[in-house]
C-alpha positions in Angstrom: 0.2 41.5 116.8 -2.3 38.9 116.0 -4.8 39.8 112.8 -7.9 38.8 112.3 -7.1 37.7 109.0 -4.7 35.1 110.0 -1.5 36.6 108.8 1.3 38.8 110.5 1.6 42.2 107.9 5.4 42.1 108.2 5.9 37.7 107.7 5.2 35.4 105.3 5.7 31.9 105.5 9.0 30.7 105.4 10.0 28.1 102.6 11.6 25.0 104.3 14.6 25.6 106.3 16.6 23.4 108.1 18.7 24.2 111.5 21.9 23.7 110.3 21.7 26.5 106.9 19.0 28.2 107.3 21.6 31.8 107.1 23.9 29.4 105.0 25.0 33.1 103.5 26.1 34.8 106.9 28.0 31.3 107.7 30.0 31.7 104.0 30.7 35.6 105.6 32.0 34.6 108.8 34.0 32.2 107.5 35.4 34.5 104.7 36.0 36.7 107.2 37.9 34.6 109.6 35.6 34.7 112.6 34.8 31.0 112.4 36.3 28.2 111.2 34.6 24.6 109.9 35.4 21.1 110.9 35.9 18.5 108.4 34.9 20.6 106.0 31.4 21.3 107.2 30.3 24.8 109.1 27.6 22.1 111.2 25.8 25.0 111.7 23.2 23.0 113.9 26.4 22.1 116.5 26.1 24.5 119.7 29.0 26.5 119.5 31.4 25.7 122.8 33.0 28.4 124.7 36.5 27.8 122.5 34.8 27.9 119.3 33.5 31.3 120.8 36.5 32.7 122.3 38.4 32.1 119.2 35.4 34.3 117.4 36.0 37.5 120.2 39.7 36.9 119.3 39.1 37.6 115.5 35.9 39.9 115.7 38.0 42.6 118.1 40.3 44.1 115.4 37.1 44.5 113.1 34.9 46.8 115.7 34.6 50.3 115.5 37.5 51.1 118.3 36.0 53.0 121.0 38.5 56.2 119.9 36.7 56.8 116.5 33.9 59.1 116.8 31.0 58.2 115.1 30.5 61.0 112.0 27.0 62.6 112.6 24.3 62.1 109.8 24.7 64.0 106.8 28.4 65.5 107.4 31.1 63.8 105.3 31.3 62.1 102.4 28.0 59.2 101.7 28.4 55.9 102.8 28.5 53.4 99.8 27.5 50.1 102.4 23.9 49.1 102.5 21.9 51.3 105.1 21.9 49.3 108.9 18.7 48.9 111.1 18.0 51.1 114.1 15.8 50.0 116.7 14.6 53.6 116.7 13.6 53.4 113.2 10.7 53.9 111.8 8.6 49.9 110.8 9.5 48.7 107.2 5.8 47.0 107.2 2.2 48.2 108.5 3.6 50.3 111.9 6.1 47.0 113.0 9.7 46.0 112.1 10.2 42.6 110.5 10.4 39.9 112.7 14.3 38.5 110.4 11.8 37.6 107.3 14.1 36.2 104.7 15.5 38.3 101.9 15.0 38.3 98.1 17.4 35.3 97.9 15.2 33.6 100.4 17.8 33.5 103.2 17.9 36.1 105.9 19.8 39.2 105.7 21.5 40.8 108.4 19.0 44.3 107.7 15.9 44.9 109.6 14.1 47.9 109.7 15.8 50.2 106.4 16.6 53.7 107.1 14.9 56.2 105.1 17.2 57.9 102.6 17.9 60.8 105.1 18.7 57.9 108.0 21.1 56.4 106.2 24.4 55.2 108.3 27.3 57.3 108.1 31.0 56.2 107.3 32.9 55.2 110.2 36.6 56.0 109.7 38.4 52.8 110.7 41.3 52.7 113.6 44.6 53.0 112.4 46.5 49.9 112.6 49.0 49.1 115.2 50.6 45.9 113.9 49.2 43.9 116.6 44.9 43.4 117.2 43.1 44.8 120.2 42.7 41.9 123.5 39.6 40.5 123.1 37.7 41.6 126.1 35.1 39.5 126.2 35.5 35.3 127.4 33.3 32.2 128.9 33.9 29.3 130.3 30.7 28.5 130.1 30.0 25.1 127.6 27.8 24.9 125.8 27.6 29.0 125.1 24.2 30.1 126.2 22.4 32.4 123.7 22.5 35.1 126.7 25.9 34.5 126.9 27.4 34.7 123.1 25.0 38.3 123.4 27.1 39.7 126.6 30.2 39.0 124.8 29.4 41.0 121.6 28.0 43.7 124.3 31.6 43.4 125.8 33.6 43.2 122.5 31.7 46.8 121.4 32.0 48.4 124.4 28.7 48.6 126.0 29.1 46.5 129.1 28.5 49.5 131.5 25.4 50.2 129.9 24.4 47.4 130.2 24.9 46.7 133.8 23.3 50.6 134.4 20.2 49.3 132.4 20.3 45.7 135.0 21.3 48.3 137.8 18.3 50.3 137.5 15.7 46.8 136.9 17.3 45.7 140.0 16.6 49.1 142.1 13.1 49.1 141.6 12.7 45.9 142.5 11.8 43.6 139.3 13.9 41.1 140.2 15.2 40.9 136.5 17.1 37.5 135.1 20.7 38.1 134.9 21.1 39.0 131.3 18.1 41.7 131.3 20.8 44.5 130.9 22.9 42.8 128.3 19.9 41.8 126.1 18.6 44.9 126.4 21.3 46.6 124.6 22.2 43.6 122.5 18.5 43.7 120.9 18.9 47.5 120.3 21.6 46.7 118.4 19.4 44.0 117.1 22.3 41.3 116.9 19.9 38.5 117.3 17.7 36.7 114.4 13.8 36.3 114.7 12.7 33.5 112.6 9.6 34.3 110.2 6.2 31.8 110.6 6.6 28.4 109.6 10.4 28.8 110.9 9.8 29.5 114.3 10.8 25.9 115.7 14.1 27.2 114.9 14.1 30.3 117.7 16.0 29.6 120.5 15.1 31.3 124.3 18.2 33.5 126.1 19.1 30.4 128.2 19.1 28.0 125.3 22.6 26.8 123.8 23.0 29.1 120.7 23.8 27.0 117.7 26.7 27.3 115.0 24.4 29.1 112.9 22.6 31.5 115.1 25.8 32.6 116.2 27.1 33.2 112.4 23.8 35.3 111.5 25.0 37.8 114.9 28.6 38.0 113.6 27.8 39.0 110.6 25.2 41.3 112.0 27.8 42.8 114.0 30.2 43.6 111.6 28.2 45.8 110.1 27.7 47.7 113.2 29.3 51.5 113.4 30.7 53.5 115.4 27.4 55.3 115.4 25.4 53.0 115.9 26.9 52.0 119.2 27.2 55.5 120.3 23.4 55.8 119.5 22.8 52.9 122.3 24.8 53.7 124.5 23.2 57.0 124.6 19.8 55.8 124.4 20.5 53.6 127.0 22.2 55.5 129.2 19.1 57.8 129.8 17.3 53.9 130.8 15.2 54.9 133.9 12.5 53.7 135.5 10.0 55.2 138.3 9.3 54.0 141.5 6.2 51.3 141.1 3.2 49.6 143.9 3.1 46.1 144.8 0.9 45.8 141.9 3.3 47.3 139.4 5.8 45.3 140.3 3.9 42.3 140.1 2.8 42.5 136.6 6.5 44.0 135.4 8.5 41.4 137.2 6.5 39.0 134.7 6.9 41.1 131.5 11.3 41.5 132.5 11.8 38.0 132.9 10.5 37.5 129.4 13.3 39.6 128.0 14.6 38.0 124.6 11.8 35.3 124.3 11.1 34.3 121.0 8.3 36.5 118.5 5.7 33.9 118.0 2.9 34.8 115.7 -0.1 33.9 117.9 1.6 32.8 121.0 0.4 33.6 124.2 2.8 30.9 126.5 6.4 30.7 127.3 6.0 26.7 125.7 3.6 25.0 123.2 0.8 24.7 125.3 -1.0 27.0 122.7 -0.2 24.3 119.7 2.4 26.6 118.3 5.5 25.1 116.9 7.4 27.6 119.3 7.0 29.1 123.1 7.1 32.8 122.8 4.3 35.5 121.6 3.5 37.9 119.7 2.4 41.6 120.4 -1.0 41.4 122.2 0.1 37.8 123.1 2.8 39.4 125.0 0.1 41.5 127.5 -1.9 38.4 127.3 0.9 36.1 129.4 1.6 38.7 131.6 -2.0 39.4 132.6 -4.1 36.9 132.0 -2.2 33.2 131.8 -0.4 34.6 134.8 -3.6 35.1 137.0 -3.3 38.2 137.7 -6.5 40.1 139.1 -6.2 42.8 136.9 -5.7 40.5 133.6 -9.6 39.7 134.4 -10.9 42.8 132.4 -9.2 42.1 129.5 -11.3 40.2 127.3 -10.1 40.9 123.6 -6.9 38.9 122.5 -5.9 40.9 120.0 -4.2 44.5 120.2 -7.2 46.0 118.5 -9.9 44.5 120.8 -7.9 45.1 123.9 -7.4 48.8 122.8 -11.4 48.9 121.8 -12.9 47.5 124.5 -12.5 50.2 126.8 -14.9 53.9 126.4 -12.6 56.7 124.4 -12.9 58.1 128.5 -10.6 55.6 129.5 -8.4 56.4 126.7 -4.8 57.5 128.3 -2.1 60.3 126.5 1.3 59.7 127.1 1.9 62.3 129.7 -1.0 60.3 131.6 1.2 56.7 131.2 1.9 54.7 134.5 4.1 51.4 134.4 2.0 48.4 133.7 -0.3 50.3 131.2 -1.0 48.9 128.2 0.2 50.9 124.9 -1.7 50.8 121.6 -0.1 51.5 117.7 -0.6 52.0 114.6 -2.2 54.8 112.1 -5.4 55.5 114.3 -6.0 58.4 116.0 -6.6 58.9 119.5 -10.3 59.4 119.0 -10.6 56.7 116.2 -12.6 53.5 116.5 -9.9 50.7 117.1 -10.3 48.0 114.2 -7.8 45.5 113.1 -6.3 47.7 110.4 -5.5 51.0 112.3 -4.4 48.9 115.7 -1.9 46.8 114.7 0.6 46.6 117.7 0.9 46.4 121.5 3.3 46.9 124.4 3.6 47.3 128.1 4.6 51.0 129.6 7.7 50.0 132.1 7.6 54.0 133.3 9.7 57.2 132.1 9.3 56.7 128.5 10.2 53.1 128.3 8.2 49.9 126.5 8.7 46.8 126.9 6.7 44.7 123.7 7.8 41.6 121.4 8.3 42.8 117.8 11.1 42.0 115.4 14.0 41.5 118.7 11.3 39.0 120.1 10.7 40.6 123.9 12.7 43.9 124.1 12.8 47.5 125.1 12.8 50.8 123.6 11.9 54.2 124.3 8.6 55.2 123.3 9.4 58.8 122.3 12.6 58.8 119.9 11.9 55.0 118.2 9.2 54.2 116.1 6.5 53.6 118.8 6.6 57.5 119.6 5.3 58.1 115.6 2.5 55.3 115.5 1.4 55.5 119.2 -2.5 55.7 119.4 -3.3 55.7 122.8 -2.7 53.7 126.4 -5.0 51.7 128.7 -5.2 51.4 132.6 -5.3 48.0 133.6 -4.0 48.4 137.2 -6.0 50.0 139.2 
């Protein structure tokens, strides 16, 4: 989402942070917690974490999931939780229609909260597993060195349970043919979950891409993240997920999505529109409307000629209200248009104030507050502020 007024509603800038503390409170949890260690007395949270360092953390973190027996209690039966409230990727946006994209906290480092439940969403207590004296096998390993972010994200996939959803989710990229990178189905439901950290502006030189070495740090800020994960929530995802369809699509379809899945967990860049710094940003990545801009128009695609406006409100405004698309009327590749307006409103910056990409049966692809991810659009907060689509391939 790129404003007019030069300023994301959900960021502010970030005071300086450095790459080795910049979650210097998630790396005091983890260690409290025994899930990782330092060296010499120092955390060197800007060190990429080596596939030992993150086996040893799968070793310690398995005993501390929800264990797949516990069933997750369903909202409002049994007693009130007393932790804080967890994000949902199918919550409703903390800020102007779009969740935060890991802004700091009061303290000015960044929590491990995103989008707050309301007081009715709150997360329900999860029983824990009874003890058996000796901890669960970790399930998930790499030999990989150093440990890609893509890879430390399978393994907390793994550790929680979720791998066959995530290989459904790849399976079903793969069958209609969008040639998606490796990790698309683990990222996918990783991002849900939103275990990963998106850094606010003036901290963005600090995001890393899926195929980047995930440092000390980043991996601390997901652990702690993790932890606070229930039984609920991952039973939420993988039934979410499980329902992950897609339709079949034409050459053209497929062209323009095969672009927008190999983007999966790039960084959210206020005002990017590139996978590098081509732009002048500090970071490769993009924002909302950035997002449909690299697909469609620094790709070259035909179709990406009759969008003119860069931001979401000028791409959902420069079209007649004629051309204006419900959501029984969606085909994959369509653009999709949020915020408070109305289907017959004017678009202006205020009322427009996000954009994604229709994949097909119910799915969006967009970069928000997981960078690029995927939700549903009906049953996540994109069904409630969802003003209207546009064709762009015709």
């Amino acid at each position: 989402m790129l404003l007019a007024s030069g300023t994301l509603g959900c960021e502010r800038a970030a005071a300086a942070v450095s790459v080795a503390s910049w979650d210097s409170a998630q790396q005091r949890q983890v260690l409290a917690d025994g899930l990782m260690s330092e060296s010499a007395g120092s955390f060197s949270g800007a060190a990429d974490l080596s596939a030992a360092q993150a086996n040893a953390t799968m070793t310690a973190l398995a005993p501390m999931l929800p264990s797949a027996s516990v069933q997750p209690t369903p909202p409002g039966a049994g007693e009130e939780s007393t932790a804080p409230s967890q994000p949902s990727a199918t919550s409703e946006p903390n800020l102007n229609g779009e969740p935060s994209a890991g802004g700091p906290g009061a303290s000015g480092e960044p929590t491990t909260t995103g989008e707050p439940h309301s007081p009715d969403q709150q997360s329900p207590s999860i029983a824990p597993a009874p003890p058996t004296g000796t901890p669960p096998a970790p399930i998930a390993h790499t030999a990989q060195n150093p440990v890609t972010v893509a890879t430390f994200d399978r393994m907390l996939v793994e550790e929680l349970g979720l791998a066959a959803v995530a290989a459904h989710v790849q399976q079903t990229a793969v069958s209609v043919g969008l040639d998606p990178p490796s990790y698309f189905g683990t990222e996918v439901v990783a991002r849900f979950l939103e275990l990963d950290y998106e850094h606010p502006v003036g901290a963005q030189r600090l995001d890393l891409f899926p195929d980047q070495p995930i440092t000390r740090a980043a991996a601390a800020w997901s652990l702690a993240r993790v932890i606070d994960v229930t039984a609920w929530d991952v039973s939420d995802a993988r039934e979410a997920l499980t329902a992950f369809e897609l339709p079949k699509m034409t050459a053209a379809q497929r062209q323009a999505l095969r672009i927008a899945v190999s983007r999966i967990g790039y960084p959210y860049v206020w005002g990017g529109t590139t996978d590098s710094t081509a732009d002048g940003l500090e970071h490769g990545g993009f924002d909302c409307s950035g997002f449909a801009w690299r697909v469609y128009r620094v790709s070259g695609l035909p179709w990406g000629k009759q969008i003119r406006g860069r931001t979401a409100a000028e791409q959902a405004g420069e079209i007649p209200r004629s051309g204006r698309l419900n959501i029984d009327q969606l085909a994959p590749g369509d653009l999709l248009f949020f915020g408070s307006a109305h289907f017959n409103s004017k678009a202006t910056e205020s009322n427009i104030i996000h954009e994604g990409i229709y994949l097909g049966n119910n799915w969006v692809i967009h970069s928000s507050g997981q960078g690029v991810y995927v939700l549903p659009l009906t049953g996540s907060w994109l069904g409630s502020s969802f003003a209207w689509g546009r064709r762009v391939i015709n």
